[in-house]
C-alpha positions as CSV (number, residue, x, y, z in Angstrom):
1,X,-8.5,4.9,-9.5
2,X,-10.6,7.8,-9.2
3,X,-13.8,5.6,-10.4
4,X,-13.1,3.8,-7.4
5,X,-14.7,5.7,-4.1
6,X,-13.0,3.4,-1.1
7,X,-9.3,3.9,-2.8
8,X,-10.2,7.6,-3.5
9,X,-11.1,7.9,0.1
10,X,-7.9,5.7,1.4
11,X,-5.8,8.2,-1.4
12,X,-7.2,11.4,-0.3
13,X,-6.4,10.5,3.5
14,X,-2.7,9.1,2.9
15,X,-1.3,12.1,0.6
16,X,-3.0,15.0,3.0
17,X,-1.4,13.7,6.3
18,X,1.3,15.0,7.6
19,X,2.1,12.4,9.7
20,X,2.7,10.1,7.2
21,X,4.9,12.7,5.4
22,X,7.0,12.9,8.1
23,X,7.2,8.7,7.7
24,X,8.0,9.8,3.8
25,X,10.2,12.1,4.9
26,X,12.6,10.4,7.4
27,X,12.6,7.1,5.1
28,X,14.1,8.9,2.2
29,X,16.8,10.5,4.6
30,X,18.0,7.5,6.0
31,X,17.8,5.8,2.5
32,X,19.0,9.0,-0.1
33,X,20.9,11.0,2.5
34,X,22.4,8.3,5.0
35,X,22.7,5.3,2.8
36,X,23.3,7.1,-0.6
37,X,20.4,5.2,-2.2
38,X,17.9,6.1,-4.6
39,X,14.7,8.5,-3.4
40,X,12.5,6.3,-1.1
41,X,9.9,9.5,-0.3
42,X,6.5,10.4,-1.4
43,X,7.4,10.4,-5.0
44,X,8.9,6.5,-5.3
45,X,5.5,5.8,-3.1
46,X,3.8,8.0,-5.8
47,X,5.4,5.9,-8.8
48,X,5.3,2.7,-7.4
49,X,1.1,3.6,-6.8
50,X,0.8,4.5,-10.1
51,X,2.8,1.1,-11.9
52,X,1.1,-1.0,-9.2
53,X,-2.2,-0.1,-10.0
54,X,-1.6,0.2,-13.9
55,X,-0.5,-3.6,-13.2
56,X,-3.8,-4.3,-11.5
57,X,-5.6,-3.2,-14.2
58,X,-3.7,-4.8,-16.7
59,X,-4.5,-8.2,-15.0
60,X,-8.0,-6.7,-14.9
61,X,-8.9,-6.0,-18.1
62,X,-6.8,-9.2,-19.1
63,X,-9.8,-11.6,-17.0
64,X,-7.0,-12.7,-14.7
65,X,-8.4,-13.7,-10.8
66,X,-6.8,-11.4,-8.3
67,X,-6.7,-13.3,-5.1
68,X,-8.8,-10.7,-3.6
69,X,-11.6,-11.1,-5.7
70,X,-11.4,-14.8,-6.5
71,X,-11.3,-16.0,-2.8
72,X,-14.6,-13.6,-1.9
73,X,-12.8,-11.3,0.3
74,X,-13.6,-8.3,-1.9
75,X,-14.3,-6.4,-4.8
76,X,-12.1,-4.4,-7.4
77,X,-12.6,-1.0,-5.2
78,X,-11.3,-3.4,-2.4
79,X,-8.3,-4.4,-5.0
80,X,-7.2,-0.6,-5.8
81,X,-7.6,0.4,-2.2
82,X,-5.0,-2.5,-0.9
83,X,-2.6,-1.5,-4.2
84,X,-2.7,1.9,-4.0
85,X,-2.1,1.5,0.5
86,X,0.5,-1.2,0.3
87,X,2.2,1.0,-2.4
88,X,2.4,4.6,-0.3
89,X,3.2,2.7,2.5
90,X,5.6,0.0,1.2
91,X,8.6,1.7,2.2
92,X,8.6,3.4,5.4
93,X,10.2,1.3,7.4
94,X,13.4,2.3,6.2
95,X,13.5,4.4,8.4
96,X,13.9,1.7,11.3
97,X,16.4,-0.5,8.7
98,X,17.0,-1.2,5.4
99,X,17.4,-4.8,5.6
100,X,13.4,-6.1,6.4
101,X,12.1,-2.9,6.2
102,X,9.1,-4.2,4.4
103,X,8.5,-5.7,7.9
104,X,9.3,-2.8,9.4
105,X,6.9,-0.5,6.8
106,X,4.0,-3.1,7.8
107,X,4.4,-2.2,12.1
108,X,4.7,1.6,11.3
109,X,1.6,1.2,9.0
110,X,-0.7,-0.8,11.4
111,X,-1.6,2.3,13.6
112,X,-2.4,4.5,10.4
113,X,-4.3,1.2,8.8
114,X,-6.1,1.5,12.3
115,X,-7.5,5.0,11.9
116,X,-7.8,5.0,7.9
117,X,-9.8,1.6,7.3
118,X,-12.6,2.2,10.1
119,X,-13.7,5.3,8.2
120,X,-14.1,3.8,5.1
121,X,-15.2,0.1,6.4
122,X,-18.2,-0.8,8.9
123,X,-17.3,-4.6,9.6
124,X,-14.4,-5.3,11.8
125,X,-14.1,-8.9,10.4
126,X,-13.7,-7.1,6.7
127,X,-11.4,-4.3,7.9
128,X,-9.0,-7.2,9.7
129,X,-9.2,-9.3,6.2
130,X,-8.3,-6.0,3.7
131,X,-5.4,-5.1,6.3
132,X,-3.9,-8.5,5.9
133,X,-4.1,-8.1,2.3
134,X,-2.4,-4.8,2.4
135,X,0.2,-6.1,4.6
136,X,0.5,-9.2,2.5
137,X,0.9,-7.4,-0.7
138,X,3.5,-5.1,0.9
139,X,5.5,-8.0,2.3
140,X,6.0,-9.0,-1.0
141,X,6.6,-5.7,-3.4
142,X,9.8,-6.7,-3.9
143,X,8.1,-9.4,-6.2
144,X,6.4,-6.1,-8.3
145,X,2.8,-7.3,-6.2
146,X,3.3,-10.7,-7.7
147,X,0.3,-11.7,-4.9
148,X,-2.0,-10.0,-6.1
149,X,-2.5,-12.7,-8.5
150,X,-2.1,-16.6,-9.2
């Protein structure tokens, strides 16, 4: 990932911001402390970053199309950045609910999506297009990032 500046810059923004801690936070005491679940803080986001993208590079390496790159809406910078995003941010809407709180993760997610991907993006047609592909791909983690790829 590191190789990759944009999801270095989206990585070095998400982990450092306290706000989104707090989302962290208040997601895996509702889930762990509330619900008696399994932890869904900072470190699930943290593992599920690190399979995710192990997964993208798998299909990588492996010459499979991402959808990302294959329909022209970016490159493999572009494909680690919406990974490694839709991954820290995949679960914080359980703090609203469990139940569709991948819906809930993407509305708590738009405002910080709104302040990250200006700073690292100068084309507001672009930034709209990589934040429905983050959305997308965290709509469907349940499915391991299944549409990342067809």
């Amino acid at each position: 990932m590191y190789k990759y500046d944009k999801a270095r810059y989206a990585w070095n923004y998400i982990k450092d911001n306290n706000f989104i801690k707090g989302l962290w936070e208040m997601s895996d005491y509702i889930v762990v402390g509330k619900m008696q679940y399994n932890a869904h803080g900072d470190t699930h986001a943290r593992v599920v970053v690190a399979n995710g993208l192990k997964i993208l590079n798998i299909l990588l390496n492996k010459n499979v199309n991402v959808d990302i790159i294959k329909d022209s809406i970016g490159d493999v910078d572009d494909a680690n950045l919406v990974v490694l995003v839709s991954a820290l941010l995949h679960d914080i809407g359980n703090q609203v609910n469990r139940k569709d709180h991948n819906l809930h993760s993407c509305m708590l997610a738009m405002p910080i999506l709104d302040k990250l991907l200006p700073q690292i993006y100068r084309n507001d047609l672009k930034i709209s297009k990589i934040r429905a592909c983050i959305f997308t791909c965290n709509i469907y983690a349940y499915g391991g990032f299944k549409i990342i790829y067809y």
